[in-house]
C-alpha positions in Angstrom: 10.0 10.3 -28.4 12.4 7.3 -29.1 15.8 8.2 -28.3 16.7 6.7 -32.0 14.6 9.8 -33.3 16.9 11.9 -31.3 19.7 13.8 -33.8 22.6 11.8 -33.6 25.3 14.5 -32.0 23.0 14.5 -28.5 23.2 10.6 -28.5 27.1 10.8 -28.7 27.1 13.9 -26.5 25.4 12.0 -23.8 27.4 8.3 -24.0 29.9 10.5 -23.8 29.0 12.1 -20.7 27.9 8.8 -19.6 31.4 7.5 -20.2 32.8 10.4 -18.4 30.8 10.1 -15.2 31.1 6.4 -15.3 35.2 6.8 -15.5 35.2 9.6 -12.9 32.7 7.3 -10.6 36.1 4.2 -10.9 39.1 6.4 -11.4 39.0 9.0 -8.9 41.6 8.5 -5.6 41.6 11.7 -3.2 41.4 14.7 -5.5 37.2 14.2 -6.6 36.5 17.9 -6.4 40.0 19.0 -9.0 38.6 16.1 -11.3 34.6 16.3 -10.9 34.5 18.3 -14.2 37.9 16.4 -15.8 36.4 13.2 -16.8 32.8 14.2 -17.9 34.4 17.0 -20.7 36.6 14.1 -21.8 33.6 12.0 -22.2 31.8 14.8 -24.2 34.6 15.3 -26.4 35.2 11.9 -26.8 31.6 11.7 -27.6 31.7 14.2 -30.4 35.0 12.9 -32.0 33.2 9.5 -32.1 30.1 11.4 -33.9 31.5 11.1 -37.6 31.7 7.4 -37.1 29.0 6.9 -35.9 27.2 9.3 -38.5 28.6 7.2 -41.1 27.5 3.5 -39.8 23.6 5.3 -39.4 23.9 6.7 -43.1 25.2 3.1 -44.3 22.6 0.6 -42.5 19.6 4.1 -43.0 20.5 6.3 -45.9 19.0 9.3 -45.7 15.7 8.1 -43.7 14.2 11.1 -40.9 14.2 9.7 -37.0 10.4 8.5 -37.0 11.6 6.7 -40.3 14.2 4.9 -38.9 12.0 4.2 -35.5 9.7 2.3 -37.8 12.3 0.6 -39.8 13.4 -0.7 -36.5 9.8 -1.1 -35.4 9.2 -3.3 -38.3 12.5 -5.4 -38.1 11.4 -6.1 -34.3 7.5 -7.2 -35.4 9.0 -9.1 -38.4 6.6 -7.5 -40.4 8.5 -5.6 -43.9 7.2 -2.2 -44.5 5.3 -1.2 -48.0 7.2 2.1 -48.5 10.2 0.8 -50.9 12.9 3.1 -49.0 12.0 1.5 -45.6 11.8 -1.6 -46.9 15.4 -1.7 -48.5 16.5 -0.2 -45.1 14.7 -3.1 -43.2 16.9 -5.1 -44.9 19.8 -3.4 -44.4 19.5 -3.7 -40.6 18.2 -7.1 -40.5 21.5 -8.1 -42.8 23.8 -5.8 -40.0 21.9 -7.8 -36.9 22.7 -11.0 -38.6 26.0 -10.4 -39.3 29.0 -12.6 -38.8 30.7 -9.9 -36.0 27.4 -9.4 -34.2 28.2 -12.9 -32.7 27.6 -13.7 -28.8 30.5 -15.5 -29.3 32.7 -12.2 -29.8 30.7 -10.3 -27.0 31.5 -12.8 -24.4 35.3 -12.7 -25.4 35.0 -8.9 -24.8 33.4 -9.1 -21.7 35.6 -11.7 -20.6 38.4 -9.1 -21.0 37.1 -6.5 -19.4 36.2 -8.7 -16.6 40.1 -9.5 -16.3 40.8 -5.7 -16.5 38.1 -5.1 -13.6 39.9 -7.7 -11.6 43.5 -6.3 -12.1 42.0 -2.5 -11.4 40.6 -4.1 -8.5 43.6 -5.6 -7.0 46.3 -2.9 -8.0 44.4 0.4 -8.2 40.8 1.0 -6.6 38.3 -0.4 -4.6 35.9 0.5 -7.0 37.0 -2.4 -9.7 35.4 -4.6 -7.6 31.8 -3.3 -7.9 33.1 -3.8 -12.1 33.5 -7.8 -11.3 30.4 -8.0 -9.8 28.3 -6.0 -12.3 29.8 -6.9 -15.7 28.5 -10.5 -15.4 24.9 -9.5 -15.5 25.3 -7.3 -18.3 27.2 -10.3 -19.9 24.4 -11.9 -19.9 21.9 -9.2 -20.9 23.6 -8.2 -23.7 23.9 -11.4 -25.2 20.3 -12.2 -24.7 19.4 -8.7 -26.5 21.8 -10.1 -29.1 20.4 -12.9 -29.9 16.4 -11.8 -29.4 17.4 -8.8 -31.8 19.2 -12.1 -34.3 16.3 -13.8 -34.3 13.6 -11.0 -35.0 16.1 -10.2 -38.6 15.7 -13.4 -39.4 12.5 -13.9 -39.4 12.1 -10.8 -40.8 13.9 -11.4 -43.4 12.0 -15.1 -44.3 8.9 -12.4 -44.4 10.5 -10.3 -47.1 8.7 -10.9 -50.1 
């Protein structure tokens, strides 16, 4: 099953969790066994406070569309190819329009990267050794994320030529 089928409260339960573990993994000095469970419950409930946002972007760019719905609404964005039904259609469009928008911009990715490659550096040099494996890694995902960016940019638009 595609993890976009998946109900929306697991997805931000586990990049929560995944957040947690990934802040335990950098923040922890000598005491790893008092925090082991610390940062992973902040990550879940960080996760579920982030659910009604995220709830309400998913309702915005797919209404009230079921998971396999919206995995072929996103199917059809990627193949450029606009679905029959009217509903996913309309959302098609929705997404393509959200992918193509003005803040999706590599531009603004790379400035964020850029600054959390500054605040690897500075956790690097004043708090823990583990900053340094932040430096090295952020780079590539720089990169990949950018590239996802601009393959997912380019599928709405021509998508969106194909609309009749």
């Amino acid at each position: 099953m595609h993890p976009l089928g998946w109900p929306l409260w697991c997805r931000c339960l586990i990049a929560g969790l995944a957040y947690g573990v990934a802040l335990y993994a950098v923040g922890v000095g000598g005491r790893a066994a008092e925090l082991i469970l610390g940062y992973p419950v902040v990550g879940v409930v960080l996760g579920l406070m982030l659910w009604p946002y995220a709830r309400a972007h998913e309702r915005k760019l797919y209404g009230d569309l079921t998971g396999d719905e919206r995995v072929a609404v996103m199917r059809a964005v990627r193949a450029h190819d606009p679905p029959r039904d009217a509903r996913l259609r309309d959302a098609g469009a929705r997404l393509a329009h959200h992918w193509t928008s003005r803040q999706r911009q590599p531009r603004n990715q790379l400035i964020v990267f850029a600054l959390l490659e500054l605040l690897a550096v500075f956790a690097a040099l004043t708090m823990t050794a583990w900053g340094w494996a932040a430096v090295v890694l952020l780079p590539p995902v720089a990169w990949y994320s950018v590239r996802i960016e601009r393959r997912q940019r380019l599928a709405a638009l021509r998508f969106l030529h194909a609309m009749p």
